[in-house]
Backbone as a ProteinNet text record, in pm:
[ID]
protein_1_A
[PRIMARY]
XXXXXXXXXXXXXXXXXXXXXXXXXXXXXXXXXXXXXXXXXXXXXXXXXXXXXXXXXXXXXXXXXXXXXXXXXXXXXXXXXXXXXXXXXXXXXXXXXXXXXXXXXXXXXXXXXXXXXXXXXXXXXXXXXXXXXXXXXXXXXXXXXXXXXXXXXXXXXXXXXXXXXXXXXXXXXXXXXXXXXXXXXXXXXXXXXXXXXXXXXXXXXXXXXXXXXXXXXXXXXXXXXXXXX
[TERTIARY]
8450.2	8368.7	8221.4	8118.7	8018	7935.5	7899.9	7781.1	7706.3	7682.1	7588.2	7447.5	7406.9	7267	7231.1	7300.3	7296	7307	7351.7	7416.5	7257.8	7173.5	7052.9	6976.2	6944.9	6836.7	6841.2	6963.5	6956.8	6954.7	6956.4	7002.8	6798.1	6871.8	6729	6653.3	6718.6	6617.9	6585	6614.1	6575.4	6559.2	6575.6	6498.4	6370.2	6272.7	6175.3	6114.5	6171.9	6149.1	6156.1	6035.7	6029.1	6185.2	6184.1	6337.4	6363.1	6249.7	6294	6347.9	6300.1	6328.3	6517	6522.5	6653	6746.7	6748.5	6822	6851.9	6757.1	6766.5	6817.9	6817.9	6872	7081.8	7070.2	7235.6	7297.2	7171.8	7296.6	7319.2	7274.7	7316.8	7406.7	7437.3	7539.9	7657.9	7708.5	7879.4	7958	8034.6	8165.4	8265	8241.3	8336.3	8442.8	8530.1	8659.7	8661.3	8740.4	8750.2	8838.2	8945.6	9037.2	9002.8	9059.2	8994.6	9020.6	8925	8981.4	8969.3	8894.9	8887	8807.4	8768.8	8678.9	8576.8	8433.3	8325.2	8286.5	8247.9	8185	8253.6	8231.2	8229.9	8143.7	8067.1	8002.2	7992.4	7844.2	7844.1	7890.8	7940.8	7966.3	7843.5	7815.7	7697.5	7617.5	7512.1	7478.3	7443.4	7560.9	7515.1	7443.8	7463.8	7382.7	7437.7	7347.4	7375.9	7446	7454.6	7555.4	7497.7	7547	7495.3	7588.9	7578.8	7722.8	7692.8	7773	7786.6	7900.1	8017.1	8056.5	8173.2	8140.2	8246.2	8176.4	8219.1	8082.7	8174.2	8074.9	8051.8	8049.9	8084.4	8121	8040.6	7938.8	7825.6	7837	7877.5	7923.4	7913.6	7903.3	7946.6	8046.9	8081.2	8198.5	8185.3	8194.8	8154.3	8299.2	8182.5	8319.3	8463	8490.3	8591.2	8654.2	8603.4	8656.9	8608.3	8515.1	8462.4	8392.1	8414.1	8309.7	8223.6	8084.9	7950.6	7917.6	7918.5	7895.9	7696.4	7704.1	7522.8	7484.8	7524.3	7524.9	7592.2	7666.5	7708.8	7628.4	7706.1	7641.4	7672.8	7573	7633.3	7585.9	7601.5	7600.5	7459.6	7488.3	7293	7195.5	7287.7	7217	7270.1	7224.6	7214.6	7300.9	7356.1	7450.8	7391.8	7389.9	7299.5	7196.5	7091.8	6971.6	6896.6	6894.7	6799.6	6817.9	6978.7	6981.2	6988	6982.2	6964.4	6803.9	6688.9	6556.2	6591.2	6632.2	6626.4	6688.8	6782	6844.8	6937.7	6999.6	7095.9	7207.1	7292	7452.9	7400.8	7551.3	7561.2	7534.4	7475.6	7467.6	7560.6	7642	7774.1	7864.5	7932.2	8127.7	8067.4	8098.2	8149.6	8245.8	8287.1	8440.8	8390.4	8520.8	8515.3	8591.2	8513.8	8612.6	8606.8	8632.7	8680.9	8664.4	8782.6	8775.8	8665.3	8607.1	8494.5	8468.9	8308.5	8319.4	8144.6	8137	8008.4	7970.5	7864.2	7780.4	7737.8	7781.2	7670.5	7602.4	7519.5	7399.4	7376.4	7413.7	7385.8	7277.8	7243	7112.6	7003.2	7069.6	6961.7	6954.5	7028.9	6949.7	6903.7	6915	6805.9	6709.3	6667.3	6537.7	6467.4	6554.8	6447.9	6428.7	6507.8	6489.7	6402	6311.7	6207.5	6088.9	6097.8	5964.9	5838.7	5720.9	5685.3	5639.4	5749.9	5765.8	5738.9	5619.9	5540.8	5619	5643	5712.6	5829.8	5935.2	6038.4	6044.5	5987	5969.9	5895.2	5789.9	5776.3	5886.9	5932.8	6051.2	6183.8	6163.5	6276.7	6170.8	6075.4	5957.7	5998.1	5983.4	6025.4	6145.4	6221.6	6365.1	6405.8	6353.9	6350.8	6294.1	6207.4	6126.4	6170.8	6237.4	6323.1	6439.4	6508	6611.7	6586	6480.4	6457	6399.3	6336.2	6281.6	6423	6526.5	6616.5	6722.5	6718.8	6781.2	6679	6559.5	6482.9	6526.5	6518	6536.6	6718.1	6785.7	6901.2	6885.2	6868	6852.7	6779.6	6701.3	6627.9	6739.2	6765	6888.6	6988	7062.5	7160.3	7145	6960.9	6956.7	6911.7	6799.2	6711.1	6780.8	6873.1	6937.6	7083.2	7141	7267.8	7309.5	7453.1	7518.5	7469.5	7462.3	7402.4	7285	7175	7070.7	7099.1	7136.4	7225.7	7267.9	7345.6	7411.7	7347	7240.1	7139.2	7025.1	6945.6	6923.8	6962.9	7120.4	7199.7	7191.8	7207.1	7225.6	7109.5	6982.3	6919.4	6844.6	6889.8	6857.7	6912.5	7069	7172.3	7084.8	7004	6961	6831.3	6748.3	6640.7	6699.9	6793.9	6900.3	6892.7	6983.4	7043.3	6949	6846.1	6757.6	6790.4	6889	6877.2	6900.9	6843.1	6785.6	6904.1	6976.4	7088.6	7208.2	7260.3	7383.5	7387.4	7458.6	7464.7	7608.5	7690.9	7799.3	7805	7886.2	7942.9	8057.6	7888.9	7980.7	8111.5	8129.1	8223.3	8296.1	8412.9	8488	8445.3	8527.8	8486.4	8496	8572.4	8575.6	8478.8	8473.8	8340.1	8210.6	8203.2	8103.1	8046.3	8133.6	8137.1	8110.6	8180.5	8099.7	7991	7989.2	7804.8	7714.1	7742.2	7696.5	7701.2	7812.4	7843.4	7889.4	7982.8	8073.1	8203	8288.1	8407.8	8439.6	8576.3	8604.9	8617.8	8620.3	8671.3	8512.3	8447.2	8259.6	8196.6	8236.8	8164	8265	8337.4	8426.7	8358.8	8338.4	8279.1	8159.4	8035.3	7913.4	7927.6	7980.7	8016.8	8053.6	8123.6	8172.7	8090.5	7992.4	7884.5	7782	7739.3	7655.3	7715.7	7823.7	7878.2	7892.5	7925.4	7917	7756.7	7663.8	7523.4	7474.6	7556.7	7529.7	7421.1	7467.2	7343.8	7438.3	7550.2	7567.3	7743.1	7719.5	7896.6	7960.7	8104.2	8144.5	8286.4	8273.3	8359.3	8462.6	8522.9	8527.7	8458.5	8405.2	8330.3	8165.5	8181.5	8038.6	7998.7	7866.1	7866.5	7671.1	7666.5	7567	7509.1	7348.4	7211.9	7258.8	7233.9	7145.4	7102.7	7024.8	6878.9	6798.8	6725.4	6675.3	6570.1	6536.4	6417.2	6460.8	6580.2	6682.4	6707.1	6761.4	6829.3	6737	6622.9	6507.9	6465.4	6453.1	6419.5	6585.1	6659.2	6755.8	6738.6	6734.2	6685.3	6609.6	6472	6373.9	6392.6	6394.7	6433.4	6571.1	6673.7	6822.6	6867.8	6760.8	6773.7	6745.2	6798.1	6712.1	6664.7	6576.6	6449.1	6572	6712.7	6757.1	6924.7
-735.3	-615.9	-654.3	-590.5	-615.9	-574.5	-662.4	-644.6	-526.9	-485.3	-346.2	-390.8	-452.6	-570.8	-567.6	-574.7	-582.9	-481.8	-369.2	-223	-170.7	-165.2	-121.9	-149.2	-301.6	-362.4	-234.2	-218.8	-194.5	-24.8	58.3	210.4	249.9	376.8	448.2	479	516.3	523.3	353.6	323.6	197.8	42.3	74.8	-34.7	-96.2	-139.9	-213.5	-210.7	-212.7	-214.1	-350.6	-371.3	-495.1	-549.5	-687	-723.6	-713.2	-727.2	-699.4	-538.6	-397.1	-262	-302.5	-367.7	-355.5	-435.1	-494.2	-534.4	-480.7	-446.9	-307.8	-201.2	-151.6	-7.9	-50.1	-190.6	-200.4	-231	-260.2	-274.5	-147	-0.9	124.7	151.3	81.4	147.5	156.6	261.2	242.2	253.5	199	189.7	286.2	369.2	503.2	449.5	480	505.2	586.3	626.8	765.7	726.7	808.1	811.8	936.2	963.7	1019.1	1159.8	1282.8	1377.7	1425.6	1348.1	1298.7	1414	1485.8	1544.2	1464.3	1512.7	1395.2	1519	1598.9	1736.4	1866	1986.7	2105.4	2164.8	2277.7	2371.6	2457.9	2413.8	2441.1	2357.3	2311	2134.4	2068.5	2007.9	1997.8	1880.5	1881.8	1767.7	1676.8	1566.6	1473.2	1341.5	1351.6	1206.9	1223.1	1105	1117.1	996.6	1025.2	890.2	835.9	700.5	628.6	634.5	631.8	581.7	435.4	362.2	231.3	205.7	235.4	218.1	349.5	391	536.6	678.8	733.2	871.5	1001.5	1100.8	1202.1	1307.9	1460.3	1602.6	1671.7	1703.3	1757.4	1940.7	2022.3	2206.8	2288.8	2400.5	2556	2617.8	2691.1	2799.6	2906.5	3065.2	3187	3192.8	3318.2	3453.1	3420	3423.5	3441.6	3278.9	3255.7	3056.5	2956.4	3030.4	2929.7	2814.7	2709.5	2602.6	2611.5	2589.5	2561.2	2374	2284.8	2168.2	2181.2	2107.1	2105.2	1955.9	1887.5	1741.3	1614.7	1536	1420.1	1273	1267.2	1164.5	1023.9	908.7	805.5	678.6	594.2	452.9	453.2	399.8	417.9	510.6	658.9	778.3	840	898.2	926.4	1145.8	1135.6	1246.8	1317.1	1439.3	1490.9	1496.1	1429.4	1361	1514.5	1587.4	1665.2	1783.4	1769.7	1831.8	1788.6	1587.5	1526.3	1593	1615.6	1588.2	1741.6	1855.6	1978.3	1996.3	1921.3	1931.1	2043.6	2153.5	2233.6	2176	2270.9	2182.1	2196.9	2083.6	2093.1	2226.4	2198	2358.4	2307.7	2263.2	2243	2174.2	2103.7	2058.9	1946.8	1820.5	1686.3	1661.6	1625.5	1533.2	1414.1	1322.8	1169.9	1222.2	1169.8	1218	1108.2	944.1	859.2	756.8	681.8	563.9	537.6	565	566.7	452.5	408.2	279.4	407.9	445.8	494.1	461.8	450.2	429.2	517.4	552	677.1	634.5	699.1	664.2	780.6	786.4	865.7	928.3	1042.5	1144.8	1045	1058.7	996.2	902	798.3	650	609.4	719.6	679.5	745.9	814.4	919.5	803.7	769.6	670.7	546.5	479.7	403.2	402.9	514.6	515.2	546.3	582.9	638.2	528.9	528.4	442.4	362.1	383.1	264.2	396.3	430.3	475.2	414.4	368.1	284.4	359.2	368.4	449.8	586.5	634.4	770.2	850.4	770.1	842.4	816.1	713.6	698.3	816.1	832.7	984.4	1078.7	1099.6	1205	1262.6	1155.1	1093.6	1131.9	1131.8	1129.6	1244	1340	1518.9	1540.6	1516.7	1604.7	1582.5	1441.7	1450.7	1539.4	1565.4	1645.2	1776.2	1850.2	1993	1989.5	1852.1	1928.2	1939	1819.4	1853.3	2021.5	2022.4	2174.5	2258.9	2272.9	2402.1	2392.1	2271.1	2253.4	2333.2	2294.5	2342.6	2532	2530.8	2705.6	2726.4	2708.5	2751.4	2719.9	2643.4	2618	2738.3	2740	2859	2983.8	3000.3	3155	3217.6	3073.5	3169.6	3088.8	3029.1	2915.5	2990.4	2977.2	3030.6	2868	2868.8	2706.9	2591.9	2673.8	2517.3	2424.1	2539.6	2495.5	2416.3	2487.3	2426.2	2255.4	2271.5	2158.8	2049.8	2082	1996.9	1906.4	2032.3	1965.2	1896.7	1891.5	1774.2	1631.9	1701.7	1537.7	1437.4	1517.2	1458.7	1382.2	1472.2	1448.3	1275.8	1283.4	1114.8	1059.6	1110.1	989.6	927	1004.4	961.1	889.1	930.8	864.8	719.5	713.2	571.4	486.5	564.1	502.2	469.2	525	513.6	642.5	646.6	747.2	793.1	697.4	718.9	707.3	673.6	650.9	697.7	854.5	893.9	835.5	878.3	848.9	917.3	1008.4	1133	1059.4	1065.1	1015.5	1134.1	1196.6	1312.5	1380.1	1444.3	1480.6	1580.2	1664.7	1784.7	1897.8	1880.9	2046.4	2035.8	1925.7	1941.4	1954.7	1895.5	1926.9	2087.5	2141.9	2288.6	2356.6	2302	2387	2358.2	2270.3	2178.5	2257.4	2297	2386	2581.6	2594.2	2729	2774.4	2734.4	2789.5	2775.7	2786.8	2722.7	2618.2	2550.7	2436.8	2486	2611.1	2655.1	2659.4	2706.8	2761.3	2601.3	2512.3	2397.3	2299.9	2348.1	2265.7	2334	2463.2	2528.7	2486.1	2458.8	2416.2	2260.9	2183.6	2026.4	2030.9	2155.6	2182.4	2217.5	2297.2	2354.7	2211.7	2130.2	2030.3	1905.7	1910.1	1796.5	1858.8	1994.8	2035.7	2041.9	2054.8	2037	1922.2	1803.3	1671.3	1647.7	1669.8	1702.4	1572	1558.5	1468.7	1427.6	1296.1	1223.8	1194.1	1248.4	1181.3	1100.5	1003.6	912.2	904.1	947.3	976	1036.1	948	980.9	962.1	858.9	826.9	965.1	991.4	1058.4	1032.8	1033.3	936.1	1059.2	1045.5	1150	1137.9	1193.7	1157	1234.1	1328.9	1387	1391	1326.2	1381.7	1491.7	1517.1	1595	1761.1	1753.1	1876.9	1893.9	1825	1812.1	1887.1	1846.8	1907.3	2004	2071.2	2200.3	2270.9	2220.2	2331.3	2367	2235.8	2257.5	2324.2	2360.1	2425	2574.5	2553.6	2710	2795.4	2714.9	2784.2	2777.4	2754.1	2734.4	2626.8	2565.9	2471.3	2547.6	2442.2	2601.7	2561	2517.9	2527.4	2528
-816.6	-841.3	-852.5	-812.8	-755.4	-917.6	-927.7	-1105.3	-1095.6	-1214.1	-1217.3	-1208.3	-1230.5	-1210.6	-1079.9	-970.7	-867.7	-814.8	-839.1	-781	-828	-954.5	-984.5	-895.6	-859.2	-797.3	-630.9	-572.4	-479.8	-454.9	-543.1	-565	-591.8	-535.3	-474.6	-611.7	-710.3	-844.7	-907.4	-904.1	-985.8	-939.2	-755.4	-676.7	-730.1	-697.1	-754.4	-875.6	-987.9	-1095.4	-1135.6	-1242.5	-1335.6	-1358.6	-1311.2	-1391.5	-1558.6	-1606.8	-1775	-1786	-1715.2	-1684.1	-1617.5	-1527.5	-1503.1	-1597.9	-1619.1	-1753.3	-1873.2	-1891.4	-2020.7	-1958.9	-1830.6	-1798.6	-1763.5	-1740.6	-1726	-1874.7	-2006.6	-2136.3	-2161.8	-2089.8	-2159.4	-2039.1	-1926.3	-1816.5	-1848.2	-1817.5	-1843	-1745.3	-1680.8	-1575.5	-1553.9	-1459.4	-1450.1	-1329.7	-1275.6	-1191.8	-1141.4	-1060.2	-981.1	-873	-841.8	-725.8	-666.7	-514.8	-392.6	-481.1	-521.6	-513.5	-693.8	-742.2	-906.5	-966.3	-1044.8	-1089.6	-1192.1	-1140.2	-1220	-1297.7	-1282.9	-1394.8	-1310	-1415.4	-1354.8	-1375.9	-1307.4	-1317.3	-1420.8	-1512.6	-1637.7	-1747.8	-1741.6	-1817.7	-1834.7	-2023.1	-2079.1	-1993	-1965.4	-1871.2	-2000.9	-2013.7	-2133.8	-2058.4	-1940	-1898	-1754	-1684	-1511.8	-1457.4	-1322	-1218.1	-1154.4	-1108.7	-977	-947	-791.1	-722	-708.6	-726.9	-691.9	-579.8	-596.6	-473.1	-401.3	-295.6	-264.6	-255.8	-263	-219.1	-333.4	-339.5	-439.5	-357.4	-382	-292	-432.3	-381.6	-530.1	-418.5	-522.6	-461	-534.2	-525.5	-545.7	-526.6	-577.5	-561.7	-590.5	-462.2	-510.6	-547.1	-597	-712.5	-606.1	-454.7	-381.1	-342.1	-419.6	-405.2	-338.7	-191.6	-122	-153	-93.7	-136.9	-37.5	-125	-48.1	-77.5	1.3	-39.4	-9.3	-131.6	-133	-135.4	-151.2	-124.2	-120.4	-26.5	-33.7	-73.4	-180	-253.8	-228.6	-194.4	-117	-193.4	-181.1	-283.5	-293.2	-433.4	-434.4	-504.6	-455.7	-553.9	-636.5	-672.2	-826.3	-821.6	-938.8	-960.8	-1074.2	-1089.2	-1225.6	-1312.2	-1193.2	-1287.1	-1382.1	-1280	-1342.1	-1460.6	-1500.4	-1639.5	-1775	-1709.5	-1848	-1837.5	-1796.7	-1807.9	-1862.6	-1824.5	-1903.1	-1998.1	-2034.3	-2139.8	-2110.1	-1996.8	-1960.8	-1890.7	-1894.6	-1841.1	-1663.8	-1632.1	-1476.4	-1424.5	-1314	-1241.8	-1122.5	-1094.1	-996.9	-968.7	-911.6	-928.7	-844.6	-907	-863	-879.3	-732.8	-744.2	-618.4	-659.5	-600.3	-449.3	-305.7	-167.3	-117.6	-203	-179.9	-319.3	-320	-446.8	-489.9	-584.4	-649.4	-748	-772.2	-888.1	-931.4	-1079.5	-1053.7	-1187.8	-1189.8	-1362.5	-1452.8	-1533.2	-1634.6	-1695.9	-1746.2	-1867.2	-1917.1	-2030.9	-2139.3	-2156.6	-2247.4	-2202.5	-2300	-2416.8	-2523	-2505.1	-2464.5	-2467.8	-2355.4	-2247.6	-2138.4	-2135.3	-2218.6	-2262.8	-2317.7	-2460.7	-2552.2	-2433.9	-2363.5	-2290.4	-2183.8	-2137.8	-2031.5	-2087.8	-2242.2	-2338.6	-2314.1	-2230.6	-2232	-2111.7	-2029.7	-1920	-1771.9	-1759	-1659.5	-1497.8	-1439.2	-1326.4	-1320.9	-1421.9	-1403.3	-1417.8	-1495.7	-1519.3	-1323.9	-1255	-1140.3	-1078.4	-1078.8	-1004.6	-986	-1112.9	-1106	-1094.6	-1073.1	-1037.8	-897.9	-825	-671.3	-640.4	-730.3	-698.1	-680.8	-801	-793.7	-693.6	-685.1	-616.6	-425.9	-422.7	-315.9	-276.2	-407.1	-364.1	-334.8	-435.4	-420.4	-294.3	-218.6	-80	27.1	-0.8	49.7	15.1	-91.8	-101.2	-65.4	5.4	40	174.5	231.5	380	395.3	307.7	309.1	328.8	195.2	214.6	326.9	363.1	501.4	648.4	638.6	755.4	746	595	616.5	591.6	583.6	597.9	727.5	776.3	871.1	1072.2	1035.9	1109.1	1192.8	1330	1316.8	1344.8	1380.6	1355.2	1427.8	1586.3	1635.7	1587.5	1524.2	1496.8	1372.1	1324.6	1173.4	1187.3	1248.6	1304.6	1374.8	1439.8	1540.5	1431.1	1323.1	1179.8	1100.2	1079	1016.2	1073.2	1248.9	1333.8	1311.7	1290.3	1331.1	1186	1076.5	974.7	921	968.8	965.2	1025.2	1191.1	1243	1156.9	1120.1	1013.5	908.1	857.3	698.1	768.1	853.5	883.9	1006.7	1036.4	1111.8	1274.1	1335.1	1439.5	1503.6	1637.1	1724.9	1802.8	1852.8	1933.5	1863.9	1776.1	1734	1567.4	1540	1373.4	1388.8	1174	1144.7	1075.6	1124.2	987.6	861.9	736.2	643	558.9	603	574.7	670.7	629.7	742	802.9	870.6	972.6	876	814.9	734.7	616.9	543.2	458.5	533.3	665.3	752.4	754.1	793.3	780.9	713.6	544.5	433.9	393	396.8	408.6	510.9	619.7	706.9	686.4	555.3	521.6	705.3	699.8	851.4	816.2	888.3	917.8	1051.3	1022.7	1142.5	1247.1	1307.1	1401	1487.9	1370.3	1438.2	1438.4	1382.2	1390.9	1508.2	1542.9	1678.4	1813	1764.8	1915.6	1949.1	1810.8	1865.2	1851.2	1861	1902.6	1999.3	2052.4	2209.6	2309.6	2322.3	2316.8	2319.9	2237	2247.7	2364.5	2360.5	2431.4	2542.1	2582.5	2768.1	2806.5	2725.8	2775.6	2782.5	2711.8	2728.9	2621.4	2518.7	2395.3	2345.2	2318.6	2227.3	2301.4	2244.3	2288.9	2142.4	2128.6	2002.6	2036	1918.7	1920.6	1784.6	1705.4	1610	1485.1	1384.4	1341.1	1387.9	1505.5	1524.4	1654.2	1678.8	1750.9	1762.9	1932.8	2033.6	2065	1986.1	2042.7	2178.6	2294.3	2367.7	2427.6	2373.5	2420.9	2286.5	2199.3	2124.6	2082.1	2198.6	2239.8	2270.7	2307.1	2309.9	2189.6	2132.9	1952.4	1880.7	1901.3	1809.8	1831.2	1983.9	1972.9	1938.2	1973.4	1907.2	1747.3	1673.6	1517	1482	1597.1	1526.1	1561.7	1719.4	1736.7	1773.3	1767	1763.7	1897.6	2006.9	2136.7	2189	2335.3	2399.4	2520.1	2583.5	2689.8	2826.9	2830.7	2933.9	2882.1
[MASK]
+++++++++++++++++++++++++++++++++++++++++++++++++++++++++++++++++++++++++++++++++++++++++++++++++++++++++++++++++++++++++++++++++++++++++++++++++++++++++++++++++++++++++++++++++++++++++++++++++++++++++++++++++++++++++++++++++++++

């Protein structure tokens, strides 16, 4: 099992920090578990402190009044689960569960409050960190209001390819049907526009991997719902 010392150094909140800062932030870590399918909080559940993933991924959602799930973010090694209701002091505002074997860390509200009192370096760091996600949830709402699927869908692709840094080749870290609710569709509407991208030669898939190759098409579909051919 891979040290929490090491899981810090490399995770998007607490990368380059003073080594005396990371040492002190792993004697308050604590070691969570999780099997595929696990519940980490529910919706409305007191936010007493937040997660890293360290190793395995996180299904962070909603659920209307009629049951649907809306997935609002997949959480992947590295980042962080609930940060922002330890800082308000209000419960979860939505449902984590584990959608693969999970290893993740908590830290408690109060002793990572008293623990950053002070230390300017970490505190922007989760500045950064918010303020990353809310731009990712605006970009979200804007996709599934003013967006129909392909475009929807063409924004995601291209979004992995920025994530993982390459131009030609994404990897859907999630399956097809969370794909979908992540997209607010169903499998049936997200098979047709993968169908749809691949007879225009917009994209090749291989399982989970699936090969830009037009990126220049990709993007005007993202922006304007169309390509000019």
């Amino acid at each position: 099992m891979e040290k929490a010392h090491d899981i810090l150094i490399r995770s998007q909140l607490f990368g380059g920090l003073p080594e005396e800062h990371i040492t002190e932030i792993e004697k308050i870590a604590v070691n969570k578990y999780y099997n595929k399918g696990d519940v980490i909080f529910c919706d409305g559940d007191e936010g007493s402190g937040f997660y890293l993933v360290a190793a395995g991924g996180v299904s962070v959602y909603k659920l209307s009044p009629e049951g649907k799930e809306q997935i609002l973010h997949i959480v992947k090694e590295g980042e962080t689960i609930g940060a922002a209701p330890v800082f308000s002091g209000k419960s979860f505002p939505a449902n984590a569960i584990a959608i693969s074997k999970s290893h993740l860390l908590f830290f408690e509200r109060g002793k990572f409050i008293r623990l950053i009192t002070g230390k300017p370096d970490l505190t922007m760091n989760i500045l950064a960190l918010l303020s990353a996600r809310l731009r990712e949830f605006t970009i979200q709402v804007e996709n599934l209001s003013l967006k129909e699927i392909p475009g929807r869908l063409a924004s995601y692709l291209l979004y992995l390819s920025q994530e993982q840094g390459n131009r030609d080749l994404v990897k859907l870290n999630i399956s097809k049907v969370q794909l979908a609710n992540f997209l607010g569709t169903g499998p049936e509407s997200l098979s047709r526009a993968l169908g749809n991208m691949k007879n225009k030669k917009l994209i090749e898939e291989d399982g989970a991997n699936i090969r830009l190759l037009d990126y220049t098409l990709l993007g005007e579909l993202a922006e304007r719902g169309k390509t000019a051919h």
